[in-house]
MIDREN-452028 format. One record per residue: x, y, z of N, C-alpha, C, O, CB in turn; residue number from 1. Coordinates in nm, 4 decimals. Atoms other than C-alpha are relative to their C-alpha. Glycine has a CB too. Example, Ala and Ser with C-alpha at 12.3 -4.5 7.8 and 13.67 -1.06 7.14 Angstrom:
[[0.0890,-0.1190,0.0000],[1.2300,-0.4500,0.7800],[0.0900,0.1200,0.0000],[0.1936,0.1181,0.0665],[-0.0992,0.0027,0.1246],1] [[-0.0820,-0.1190,-0.0060],[1.3670,-0.1060,0.7140],[-0.0770,0.1090,0.0730],[-0.0261,0.2198,0.0899],[0.0414,0.0462,-0.1415],2] 
This chain:
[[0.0587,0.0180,0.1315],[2.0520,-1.1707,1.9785],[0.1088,0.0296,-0.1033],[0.1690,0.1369,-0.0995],[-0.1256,0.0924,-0.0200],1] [[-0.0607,-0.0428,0.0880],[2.2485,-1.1937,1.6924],[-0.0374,0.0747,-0.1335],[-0.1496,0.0962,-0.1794],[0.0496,-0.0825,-0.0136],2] [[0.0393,-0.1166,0.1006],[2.3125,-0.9637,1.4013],[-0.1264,-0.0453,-0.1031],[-0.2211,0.0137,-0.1552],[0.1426,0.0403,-0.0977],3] [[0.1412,0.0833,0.1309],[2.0829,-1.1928,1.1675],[-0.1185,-0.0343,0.0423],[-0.2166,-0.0453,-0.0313],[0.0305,-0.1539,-0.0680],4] [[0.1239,0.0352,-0.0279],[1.8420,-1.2872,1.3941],[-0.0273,0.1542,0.0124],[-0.0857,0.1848,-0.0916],[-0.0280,-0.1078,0.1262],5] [[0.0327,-0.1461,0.0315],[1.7999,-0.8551,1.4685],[-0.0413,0.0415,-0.1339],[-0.1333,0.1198,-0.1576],[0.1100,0.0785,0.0272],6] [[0.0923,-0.0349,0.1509],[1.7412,-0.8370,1.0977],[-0.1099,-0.0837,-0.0490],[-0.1934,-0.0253,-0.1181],[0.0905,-0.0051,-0.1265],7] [[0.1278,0.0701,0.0019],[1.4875,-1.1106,1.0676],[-0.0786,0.0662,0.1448],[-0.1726,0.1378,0.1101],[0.0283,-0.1843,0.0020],8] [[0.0903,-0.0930,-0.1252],[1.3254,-0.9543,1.4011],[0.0002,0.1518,-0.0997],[-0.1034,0.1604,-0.1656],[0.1135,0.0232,0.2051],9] [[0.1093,-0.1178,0.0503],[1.2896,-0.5964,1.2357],[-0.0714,-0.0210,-0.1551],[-0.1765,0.0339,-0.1884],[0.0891,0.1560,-0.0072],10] [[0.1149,-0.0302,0.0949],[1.1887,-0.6846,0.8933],[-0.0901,-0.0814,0.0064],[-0.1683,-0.0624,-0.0867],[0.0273,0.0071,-0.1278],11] [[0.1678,0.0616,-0.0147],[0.9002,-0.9133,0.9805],[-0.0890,0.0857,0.0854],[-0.2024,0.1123,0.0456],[-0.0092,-0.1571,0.0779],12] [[0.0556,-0.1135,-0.0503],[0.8094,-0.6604,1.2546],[-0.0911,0.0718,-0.1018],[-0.2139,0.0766,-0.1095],[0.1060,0.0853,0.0467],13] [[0.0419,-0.0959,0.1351],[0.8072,-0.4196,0.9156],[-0.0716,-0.0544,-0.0880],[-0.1553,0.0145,-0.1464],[0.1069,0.0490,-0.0825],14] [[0.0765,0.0803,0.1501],[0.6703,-0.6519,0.6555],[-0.1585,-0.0294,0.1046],[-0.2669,-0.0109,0.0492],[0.1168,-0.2149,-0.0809],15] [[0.1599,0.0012,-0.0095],[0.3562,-0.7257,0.9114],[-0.0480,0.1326,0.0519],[-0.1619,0.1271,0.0983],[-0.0572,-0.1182,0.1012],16] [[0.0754,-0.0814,-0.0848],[0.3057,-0.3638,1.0532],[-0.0364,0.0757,-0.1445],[-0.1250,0.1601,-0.1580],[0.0827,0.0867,0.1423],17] [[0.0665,-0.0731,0.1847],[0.2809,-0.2585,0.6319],[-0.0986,-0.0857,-0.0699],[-0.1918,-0.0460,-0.1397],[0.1375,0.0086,-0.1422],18] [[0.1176,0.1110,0.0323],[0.0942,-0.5680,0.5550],[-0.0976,0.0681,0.0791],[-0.1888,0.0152,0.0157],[0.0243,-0.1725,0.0487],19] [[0.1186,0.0243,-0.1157],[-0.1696,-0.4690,0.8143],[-0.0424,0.1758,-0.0393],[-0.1488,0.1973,-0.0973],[0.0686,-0.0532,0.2145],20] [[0.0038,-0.1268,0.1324],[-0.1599,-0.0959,0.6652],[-0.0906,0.0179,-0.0802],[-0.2010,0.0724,-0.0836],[0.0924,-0.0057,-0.0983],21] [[0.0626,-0.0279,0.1640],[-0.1964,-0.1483,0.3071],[-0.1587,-0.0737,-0.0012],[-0.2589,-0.0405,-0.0645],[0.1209,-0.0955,-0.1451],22] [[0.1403,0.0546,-0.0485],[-0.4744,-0.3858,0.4480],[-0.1288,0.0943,0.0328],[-0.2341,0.1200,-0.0256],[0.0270,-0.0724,0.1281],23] [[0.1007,-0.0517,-0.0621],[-0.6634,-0.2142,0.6240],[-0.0127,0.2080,-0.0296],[-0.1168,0.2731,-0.0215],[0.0338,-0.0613,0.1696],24] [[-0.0041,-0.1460,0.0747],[-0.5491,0.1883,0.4910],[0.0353,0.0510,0.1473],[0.0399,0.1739,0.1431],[-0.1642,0.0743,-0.0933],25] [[-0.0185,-0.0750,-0.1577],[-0.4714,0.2717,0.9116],[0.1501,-0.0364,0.0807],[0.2296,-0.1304,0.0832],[-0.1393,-0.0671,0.1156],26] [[-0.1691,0.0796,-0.1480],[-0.1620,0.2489,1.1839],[-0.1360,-0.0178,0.1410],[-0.1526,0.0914,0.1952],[0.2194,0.2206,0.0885],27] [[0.0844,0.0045,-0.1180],[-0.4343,0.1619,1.4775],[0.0709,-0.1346,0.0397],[0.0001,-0.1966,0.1191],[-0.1778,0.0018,-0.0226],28] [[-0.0482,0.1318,-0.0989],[-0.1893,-0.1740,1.5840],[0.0591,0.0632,0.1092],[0.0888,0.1767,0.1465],[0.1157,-0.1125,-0.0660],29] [[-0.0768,0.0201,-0.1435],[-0.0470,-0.2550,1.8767],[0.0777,0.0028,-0.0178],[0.1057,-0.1118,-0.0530],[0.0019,-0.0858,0.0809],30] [[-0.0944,0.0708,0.0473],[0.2718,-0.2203,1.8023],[0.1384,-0.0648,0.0669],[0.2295,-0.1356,0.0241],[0.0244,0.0698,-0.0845],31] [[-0.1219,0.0692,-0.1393],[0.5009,-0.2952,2.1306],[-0.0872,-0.1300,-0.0426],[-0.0094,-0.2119,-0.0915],[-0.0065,0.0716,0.2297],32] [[0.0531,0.1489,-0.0270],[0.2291,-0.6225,2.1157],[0.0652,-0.0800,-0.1404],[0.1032,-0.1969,-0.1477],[-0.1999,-0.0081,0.0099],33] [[-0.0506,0.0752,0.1502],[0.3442,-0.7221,1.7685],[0.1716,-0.0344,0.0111],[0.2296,-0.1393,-0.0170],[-0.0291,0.1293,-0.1563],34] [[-0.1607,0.0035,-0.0352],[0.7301,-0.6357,1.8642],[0.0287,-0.1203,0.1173],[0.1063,-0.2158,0.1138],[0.0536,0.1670,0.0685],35] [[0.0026,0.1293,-0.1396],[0.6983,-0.8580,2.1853],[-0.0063,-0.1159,-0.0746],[0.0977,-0.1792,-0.0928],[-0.1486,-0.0045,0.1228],36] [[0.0698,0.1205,0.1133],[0.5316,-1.1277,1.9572],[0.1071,-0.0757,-0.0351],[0.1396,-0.1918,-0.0101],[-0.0722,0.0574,-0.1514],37] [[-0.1027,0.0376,0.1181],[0.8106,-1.1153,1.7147],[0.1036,-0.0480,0.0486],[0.1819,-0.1253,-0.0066],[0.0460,0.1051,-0.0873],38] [[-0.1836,0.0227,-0.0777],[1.1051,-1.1254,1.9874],[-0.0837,-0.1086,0.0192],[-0.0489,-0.1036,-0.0988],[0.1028,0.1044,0.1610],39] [[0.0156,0.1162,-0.0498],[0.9585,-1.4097,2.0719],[-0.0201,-0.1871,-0.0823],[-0.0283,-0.3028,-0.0411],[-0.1079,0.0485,0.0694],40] [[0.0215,0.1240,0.1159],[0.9171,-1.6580,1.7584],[0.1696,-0.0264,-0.0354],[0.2566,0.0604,-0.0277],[-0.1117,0.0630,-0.1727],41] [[-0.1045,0.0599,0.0549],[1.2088,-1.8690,1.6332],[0.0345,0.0786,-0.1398],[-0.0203,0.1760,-0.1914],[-0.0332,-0.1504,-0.0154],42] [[-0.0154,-0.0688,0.1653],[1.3719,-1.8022,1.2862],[-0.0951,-0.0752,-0.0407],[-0.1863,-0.0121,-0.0940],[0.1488,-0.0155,-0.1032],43] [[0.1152,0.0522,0.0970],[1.1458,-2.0602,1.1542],[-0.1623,0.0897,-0.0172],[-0.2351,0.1235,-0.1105],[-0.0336,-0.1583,0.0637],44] [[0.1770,-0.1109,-0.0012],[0.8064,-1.8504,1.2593],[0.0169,0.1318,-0.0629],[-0.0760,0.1928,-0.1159],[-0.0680,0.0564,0.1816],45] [[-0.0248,-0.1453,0.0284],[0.9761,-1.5287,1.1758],[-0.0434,-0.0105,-0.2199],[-0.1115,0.0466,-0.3051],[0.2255,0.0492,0.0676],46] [[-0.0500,0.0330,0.1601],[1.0740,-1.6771,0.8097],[-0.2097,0.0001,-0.0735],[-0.2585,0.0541,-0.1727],[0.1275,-0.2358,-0.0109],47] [[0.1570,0.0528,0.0204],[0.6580,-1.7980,0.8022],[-0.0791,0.1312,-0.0127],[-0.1492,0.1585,-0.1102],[-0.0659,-0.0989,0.1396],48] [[0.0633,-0.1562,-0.0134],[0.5339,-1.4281,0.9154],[0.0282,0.0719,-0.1506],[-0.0438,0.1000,-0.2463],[0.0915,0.1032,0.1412],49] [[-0.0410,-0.1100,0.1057],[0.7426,-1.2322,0.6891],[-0.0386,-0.0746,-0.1503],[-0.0890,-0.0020,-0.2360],[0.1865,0.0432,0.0144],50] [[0.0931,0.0377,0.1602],[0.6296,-1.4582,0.3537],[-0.0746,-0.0110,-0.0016],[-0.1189,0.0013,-0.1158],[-0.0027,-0.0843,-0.0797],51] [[0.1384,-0.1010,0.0215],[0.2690,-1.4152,0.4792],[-0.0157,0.1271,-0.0416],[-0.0803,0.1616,-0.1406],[-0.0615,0.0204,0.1036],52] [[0.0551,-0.1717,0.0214],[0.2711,-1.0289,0.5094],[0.0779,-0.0145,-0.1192],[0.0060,0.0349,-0.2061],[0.0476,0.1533,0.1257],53] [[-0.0422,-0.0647,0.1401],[0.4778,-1.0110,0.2057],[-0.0855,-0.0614,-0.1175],[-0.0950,0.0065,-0.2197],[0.1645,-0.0287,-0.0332],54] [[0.0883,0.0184,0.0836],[0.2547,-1.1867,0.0089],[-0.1473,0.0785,0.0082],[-0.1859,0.1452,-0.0877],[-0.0078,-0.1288,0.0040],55] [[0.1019,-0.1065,0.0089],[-0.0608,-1.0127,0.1103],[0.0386,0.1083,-0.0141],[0.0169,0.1467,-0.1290],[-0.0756,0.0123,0.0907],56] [[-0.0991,-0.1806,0.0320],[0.1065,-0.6795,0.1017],[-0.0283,-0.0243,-0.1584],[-0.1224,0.0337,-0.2128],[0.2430,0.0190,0.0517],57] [[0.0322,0.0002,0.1341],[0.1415,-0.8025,-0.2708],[-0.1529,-0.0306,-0.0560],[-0.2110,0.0379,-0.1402],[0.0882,-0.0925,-0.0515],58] [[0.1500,0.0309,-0.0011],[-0.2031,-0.9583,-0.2734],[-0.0785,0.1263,0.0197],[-0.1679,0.1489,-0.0619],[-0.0384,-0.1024,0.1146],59] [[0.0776,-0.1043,-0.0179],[-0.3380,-0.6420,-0.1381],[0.0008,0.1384,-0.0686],[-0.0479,0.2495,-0.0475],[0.0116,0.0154,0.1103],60] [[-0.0631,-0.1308,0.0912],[-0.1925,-0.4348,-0.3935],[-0.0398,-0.0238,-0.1567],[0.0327,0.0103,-0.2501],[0.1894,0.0083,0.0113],61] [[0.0383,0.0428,0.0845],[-0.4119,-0.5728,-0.6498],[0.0647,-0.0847,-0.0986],[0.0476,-0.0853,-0.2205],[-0.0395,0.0754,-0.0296],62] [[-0.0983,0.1085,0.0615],[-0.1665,-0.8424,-0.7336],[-0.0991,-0.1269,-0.0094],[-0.0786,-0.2167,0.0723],[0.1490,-0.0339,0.1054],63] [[0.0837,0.1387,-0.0762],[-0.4608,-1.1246,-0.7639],[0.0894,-0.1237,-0.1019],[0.0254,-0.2265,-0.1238],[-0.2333,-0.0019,-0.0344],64] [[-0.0737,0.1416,0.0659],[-0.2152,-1.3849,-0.9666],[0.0959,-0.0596,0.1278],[0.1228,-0.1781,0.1471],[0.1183,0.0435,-0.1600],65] [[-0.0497,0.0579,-0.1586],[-0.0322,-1.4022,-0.6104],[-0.0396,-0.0926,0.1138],[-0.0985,-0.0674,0.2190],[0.0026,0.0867,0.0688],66] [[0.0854,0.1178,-0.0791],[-0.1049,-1.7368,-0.4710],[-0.0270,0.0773,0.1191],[0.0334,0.1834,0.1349],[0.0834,-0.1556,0.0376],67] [[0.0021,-0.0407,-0.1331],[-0.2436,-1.6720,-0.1066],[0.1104,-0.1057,0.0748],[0.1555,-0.2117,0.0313],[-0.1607,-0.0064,0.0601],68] [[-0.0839,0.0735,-0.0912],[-0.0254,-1.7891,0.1754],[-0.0484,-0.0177,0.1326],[-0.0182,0.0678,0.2160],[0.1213,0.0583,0.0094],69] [[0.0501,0.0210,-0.1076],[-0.2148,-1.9535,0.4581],[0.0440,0.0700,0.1063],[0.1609,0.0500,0.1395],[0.0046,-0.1084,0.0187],70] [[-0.1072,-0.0606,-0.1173],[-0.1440,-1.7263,0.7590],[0.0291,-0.1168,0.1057],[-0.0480,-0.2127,0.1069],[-0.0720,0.1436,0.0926],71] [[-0.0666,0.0991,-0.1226],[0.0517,-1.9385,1.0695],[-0.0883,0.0699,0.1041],[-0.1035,0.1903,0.1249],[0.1957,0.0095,0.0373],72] [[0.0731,-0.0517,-0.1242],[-0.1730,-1.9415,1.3677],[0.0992,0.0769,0.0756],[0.0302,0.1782,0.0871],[-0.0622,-0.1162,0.0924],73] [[-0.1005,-0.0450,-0.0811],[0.0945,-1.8013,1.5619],[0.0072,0.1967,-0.0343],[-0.0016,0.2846,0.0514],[0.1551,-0.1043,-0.0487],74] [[0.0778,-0.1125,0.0709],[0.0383,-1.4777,1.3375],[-0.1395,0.0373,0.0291],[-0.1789,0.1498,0.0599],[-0.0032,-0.0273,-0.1305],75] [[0.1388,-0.0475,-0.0204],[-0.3237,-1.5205,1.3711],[-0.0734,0.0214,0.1400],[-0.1889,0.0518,0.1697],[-0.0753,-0.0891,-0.0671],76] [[0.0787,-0.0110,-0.1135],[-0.3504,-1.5192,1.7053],[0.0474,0.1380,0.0663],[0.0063,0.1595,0.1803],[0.0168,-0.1301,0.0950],77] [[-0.0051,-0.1294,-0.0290],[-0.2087,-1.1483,1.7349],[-0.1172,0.0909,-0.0801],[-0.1239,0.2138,-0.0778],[0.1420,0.0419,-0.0312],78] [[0.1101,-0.0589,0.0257],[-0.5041,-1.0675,1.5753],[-0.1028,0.1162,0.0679],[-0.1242,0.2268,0.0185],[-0.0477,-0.0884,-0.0120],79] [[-0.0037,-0.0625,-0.0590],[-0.6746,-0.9534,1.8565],[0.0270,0.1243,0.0639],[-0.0526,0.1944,0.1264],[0.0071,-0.0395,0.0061],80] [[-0.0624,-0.1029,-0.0329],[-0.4694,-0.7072,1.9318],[0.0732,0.1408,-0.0727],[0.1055,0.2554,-0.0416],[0.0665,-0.0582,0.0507],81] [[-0.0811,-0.0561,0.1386],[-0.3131,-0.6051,1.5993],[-0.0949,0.0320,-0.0945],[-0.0881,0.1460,-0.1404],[0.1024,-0.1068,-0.0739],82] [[0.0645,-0.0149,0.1375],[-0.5963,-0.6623,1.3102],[-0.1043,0.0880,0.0588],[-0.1408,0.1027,0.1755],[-0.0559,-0.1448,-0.0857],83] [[0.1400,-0.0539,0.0251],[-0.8855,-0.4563,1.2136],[-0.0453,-0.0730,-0.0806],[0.0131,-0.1369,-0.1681],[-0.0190,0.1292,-0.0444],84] [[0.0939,0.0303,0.0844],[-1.1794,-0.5519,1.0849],[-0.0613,0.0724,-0.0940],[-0.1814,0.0992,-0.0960],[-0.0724,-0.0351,0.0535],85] [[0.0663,-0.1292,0.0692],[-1.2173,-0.3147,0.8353],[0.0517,-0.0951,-0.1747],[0.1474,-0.1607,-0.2158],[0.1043,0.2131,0.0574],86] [[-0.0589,0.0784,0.1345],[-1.2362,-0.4409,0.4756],[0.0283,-0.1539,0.0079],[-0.0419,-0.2440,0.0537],[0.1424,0.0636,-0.0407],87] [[-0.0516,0.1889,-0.0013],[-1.0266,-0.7870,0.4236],[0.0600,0.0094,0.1357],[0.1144,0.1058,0.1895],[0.1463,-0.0721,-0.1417],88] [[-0.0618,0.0018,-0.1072],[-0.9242,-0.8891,0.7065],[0.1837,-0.0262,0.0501],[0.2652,-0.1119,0.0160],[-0.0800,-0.0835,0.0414],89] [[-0.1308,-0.0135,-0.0142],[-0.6002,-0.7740,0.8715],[0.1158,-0.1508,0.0203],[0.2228,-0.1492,-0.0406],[-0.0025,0.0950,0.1211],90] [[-0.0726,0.0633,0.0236],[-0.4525,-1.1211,0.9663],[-0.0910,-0.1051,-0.0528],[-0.1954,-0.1184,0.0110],[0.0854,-0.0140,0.0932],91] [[0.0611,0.1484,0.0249],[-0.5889,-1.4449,0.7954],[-0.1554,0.0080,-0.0111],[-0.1964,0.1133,0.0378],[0.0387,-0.1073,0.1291],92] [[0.1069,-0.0447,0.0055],[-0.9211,-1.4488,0.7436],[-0.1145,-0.0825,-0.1627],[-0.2302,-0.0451,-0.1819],[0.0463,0.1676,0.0037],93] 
């Protein structure tokens, strides 16, 4: 892995395990399942993740002039494993 793809791998890691957080107010993810996830998406999916959670992150921070950003199924299908249902929902929703 190179040095750039290692920094797109931890801050989308980071940008969805604080997205999912400020979401929901808890740490109850999975978070080896989310890390696995992440090693495993291209830069393109990574690039897609990390400007979801960073927009809800802002969205969820009573930012409501912050367009939404459709989550990528690929995101939504760690749901399961990652989101709570508490409040808005942790991924997509």
């Amino acid at each position: 892995m190179s040095k750039f793809d290692n920094d797109s791998y931890e801050r989308t890691v980071s940008a969805l395990l604080r997205t999912d957080v400020c979401m929901t107010g808890t740490l109850n993810q999975d978070i080896a399942s989310v890390e696995a996830a992440v090693a495993g998406w291209d830069e393109g999916q990574r690039e897609q993740a990390f400007l979801w959670a960073m927009t809800e992150h802002l969205r969820a921070g009573d930012n409501d002039e912050v367009p939404a950003v459709p989550c990528p199924p690929f995101v939504q299908a760690l749901r399961p494993t990652y989101g709570l249902d508490v409040g808005r929902p942790a991924f997509g929703g």
